[in-house]
N, C-alpha and C positions, 0 to 999 in steps of 0.2 A: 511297101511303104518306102518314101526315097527317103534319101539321108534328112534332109531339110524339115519335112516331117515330122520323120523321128526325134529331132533336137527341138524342135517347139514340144511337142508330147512328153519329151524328159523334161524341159524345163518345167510346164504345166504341175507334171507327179513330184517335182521337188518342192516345187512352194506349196502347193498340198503338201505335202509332208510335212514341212516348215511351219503352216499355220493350223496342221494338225498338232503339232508339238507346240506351238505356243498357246490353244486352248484346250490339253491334255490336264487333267488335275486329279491330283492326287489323292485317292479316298482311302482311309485308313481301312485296317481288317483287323485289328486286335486294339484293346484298352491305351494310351498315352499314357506316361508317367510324366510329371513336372516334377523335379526336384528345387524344393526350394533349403538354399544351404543355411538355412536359421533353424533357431527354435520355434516350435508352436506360438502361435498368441501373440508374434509381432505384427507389423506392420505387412510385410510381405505375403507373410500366411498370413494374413485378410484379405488381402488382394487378390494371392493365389484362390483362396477357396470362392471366393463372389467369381471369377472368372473362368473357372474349371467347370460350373454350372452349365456357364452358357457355351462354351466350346465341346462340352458334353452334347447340345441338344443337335450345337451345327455340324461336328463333323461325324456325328454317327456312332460314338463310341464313347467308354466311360472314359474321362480325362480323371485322373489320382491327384494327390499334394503327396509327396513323401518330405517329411521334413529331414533333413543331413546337417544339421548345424554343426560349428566349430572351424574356428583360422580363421576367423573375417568370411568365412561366406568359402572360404577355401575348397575346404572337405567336398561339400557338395556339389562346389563347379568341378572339380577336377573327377567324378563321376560323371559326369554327363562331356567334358572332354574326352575323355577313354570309351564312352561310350559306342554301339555301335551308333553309325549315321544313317539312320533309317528312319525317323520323324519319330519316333515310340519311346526317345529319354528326352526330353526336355530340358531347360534350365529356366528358372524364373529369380533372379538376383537383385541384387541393387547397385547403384555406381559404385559401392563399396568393395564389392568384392570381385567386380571386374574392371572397374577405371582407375580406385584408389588403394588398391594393392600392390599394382605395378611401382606404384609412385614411396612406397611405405617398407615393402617386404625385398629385402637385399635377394633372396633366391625364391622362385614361386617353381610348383610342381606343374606345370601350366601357361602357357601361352596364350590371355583373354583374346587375343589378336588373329593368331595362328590355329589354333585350338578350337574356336567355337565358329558358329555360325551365324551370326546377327539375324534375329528375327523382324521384333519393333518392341521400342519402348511402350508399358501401360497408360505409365500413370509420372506424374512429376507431384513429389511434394514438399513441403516445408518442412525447417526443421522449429522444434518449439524446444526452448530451455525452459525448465521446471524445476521446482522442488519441492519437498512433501511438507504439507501442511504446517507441522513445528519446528520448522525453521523459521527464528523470528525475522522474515526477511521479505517483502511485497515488491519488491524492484529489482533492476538489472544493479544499480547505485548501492541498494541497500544489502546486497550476496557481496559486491566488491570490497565494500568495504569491512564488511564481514569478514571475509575470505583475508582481507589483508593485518585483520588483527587477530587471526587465528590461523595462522600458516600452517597448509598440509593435513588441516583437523576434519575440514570436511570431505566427506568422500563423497566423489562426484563419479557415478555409472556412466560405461557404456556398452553398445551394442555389441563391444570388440575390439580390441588392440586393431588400431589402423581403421579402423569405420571411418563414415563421413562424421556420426554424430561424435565421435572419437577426436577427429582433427576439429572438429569446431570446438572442443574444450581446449585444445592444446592452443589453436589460435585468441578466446579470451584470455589464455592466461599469457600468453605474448604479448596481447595489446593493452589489456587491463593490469601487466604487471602484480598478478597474483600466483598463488599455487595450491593446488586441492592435491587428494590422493585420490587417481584414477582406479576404479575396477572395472574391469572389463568383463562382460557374460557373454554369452554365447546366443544372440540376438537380445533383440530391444523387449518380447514378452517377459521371461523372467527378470530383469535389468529394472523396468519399469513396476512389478510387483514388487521388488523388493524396496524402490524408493517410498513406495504405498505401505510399506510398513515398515519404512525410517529404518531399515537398514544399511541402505544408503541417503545421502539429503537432497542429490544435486543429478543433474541430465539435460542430457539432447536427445530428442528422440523424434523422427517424423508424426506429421501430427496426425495421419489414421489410424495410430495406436491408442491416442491421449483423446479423441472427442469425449466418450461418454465419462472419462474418469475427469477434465475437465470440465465439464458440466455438472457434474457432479458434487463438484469441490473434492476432490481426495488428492487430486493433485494440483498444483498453485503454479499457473504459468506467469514467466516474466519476461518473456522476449520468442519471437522469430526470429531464427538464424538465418535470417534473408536479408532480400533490399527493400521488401514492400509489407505492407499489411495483408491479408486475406479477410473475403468476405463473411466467410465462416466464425471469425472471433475479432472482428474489428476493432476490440479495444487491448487488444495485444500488440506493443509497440515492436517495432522492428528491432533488432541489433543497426541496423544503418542508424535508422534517427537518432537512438542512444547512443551513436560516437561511437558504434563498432563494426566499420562498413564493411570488411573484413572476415567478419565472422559468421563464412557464408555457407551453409551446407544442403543448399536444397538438394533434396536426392532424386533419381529415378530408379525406377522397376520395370523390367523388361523382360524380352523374352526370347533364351538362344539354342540353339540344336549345338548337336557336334559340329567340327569342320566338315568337310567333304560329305553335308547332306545334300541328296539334290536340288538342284535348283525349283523343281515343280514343289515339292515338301515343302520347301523353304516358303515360297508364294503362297502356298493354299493355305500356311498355317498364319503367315501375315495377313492373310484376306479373313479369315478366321477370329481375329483377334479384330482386324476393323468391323465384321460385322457383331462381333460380341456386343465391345464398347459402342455399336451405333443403338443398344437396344436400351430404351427409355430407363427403366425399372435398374441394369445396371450401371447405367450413365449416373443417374441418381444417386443410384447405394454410392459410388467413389467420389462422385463431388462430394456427396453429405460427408465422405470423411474426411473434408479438408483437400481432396486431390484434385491436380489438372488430368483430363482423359491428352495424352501423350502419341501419338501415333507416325513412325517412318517408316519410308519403305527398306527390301531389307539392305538396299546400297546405302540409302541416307543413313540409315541410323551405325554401319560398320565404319563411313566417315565421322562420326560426332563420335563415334567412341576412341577412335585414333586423337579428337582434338580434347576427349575430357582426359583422358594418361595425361597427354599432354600438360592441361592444362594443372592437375595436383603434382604433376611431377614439378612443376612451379613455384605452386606454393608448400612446397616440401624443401627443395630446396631456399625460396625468400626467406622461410621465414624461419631457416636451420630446425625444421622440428626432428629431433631427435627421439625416435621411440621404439629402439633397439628391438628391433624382429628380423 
């Protein structure tokens, strides 16, 4: 064989190689864990568990919810960072505990940057403020001024010292010129039971926790912590049109490995997630609960999380919130 040859024939065995590795994918051999860093019964674990199903069927193995709640979502991300990088711990979080930590917690055990691996975001939702049935109060207008002739009397929940639905309290009470006493739980399930039995009065809480107790009547919503209305309860007015454009916390839910997972991992479990969400029956279940279906790939979505830090570290500083963690 002359030299000449030989170097088109290596070239040949290299791009084989090449476009053997680019459709090389990666099939698990043992069960997946999803940690998600809440309590049961939120919002997240809904999410988690309707999409564990269907990543159960596609990649051949059982997929788990381990719930690890406490710190904002803390506890349970900084397991799945120390984790090994093998696709088998997962993270399923929310902008809270990977964008609006950064922006909120002076020292974090964890690097959401450095530390994890960007999968793709689920789901994006709304935030809905609420409060339990006997509080005499049907509006955004009628809690304010509520709230202004009984200072600090109402206790208003949230998911967590430093949450998204956390900072949209502290931002009405910046703009609205009020003041509640905040609690904080250990995600939005327990948080939202207790305003259902008026042990606390007041919340924000994303809306695929609140459909059926919304419909319901057990709980009395008065605003979206957005800029727009949803189809889903179209007669719940925005915080925008009420004069509080500001008071914005839509969340997302996503989905992250360790750092230094491989690249193929990384892809099969983002393709994974795209063919979940493209299957009718679960499409459905996550609209019905108030959500947008969310989907990057895993470069897009490790840009958008560098510009959402960005962007609470923003409004942390604007709007001086002080909430000493």
């Amino acid at each position: 064989m002359n030299t000449k040859t030989w170097r088109c024939l290596t070239a040949v065995l290299m791009i084989a190689g090449a476009v053997s590795q680019v459709h090389a994918q990666w099939t698990p051999k043992s069960p997946i864990r999803i940690v998600v860093p809440f309590a049961a019964g939120g919002p997240t674990d809904i999410t988690a568990r309707h999409l564990v199903r269907k990543l159960t069927d596609i990649l051949g193995q059982p997929v788990i919810v381990d719930n690890r709640g406490g710190a904002n979502g803390m506890i349970g991300a900084e397991i799945v960072a120390r984790a090994r990088p093998d696709g088998y711990t997962l993270l399923m979080p929310t902008s809270s505990a990977v964008a609006i930590n950064p922006a909120v917690y002076s020292k974090m055990p964890f690097d959401p940057v450095k530390d994890l691996a960007p999968i793709t975001p689920v789901i994006a939702a709304p935030g809905v403020m609420f409060v339990t049935p006997s509080l005499p109060v049907k509006s955004v207008k009628e809690f304010v001024a509520l709230a202004r002739s009984r200072p600090q009397e109402i206790i208003f929940a949230s998911s967590g010292s430093g949450s998204n639905t956390h900072l949209a309290l502290e931002l009405l009470q910046g703009e609205a010129k009020i003041k509640v006493t905040h609690v904080p739980y250990k995600g939005a399930g327990p948080a939202v039971t207790d305003v259902m039995a008026g042990h606390a009065q007041a919340m924000v809480a994303d809306l695929p926790v609140l459909v059926s107790h919304l419909r319901s009547g057990k709980l009395r919503a008065l605003a979206l912590t957005g800029l727009e209305r949803t189809t889903l309860f179209p007669d719940i007015p925005s915080m925008k049109e009420l004069g509080y454009p500001q008071v914005n916390s839509r969340n997302w839910y996503a989905l992250f490995a360790p750092a230094q997972t491989p690249p193929a991992v990384v892809n099969r479990l983002n393709e994974a997630v795209r063919q979940a969400v493209a299957m009718p029956d679960l499409r459905d279940a996550l609209v019905g609960l108030g959500a947008d279906i969310y989907v990057l790939s895993p470069a897009e979505f490790g840009q958008f999380l560098e510009s959402e830090i960005a962007r609470w570290k923003g409004v942390v500083r604007k709007y001086q919130l002080k909430l000493n963690l």
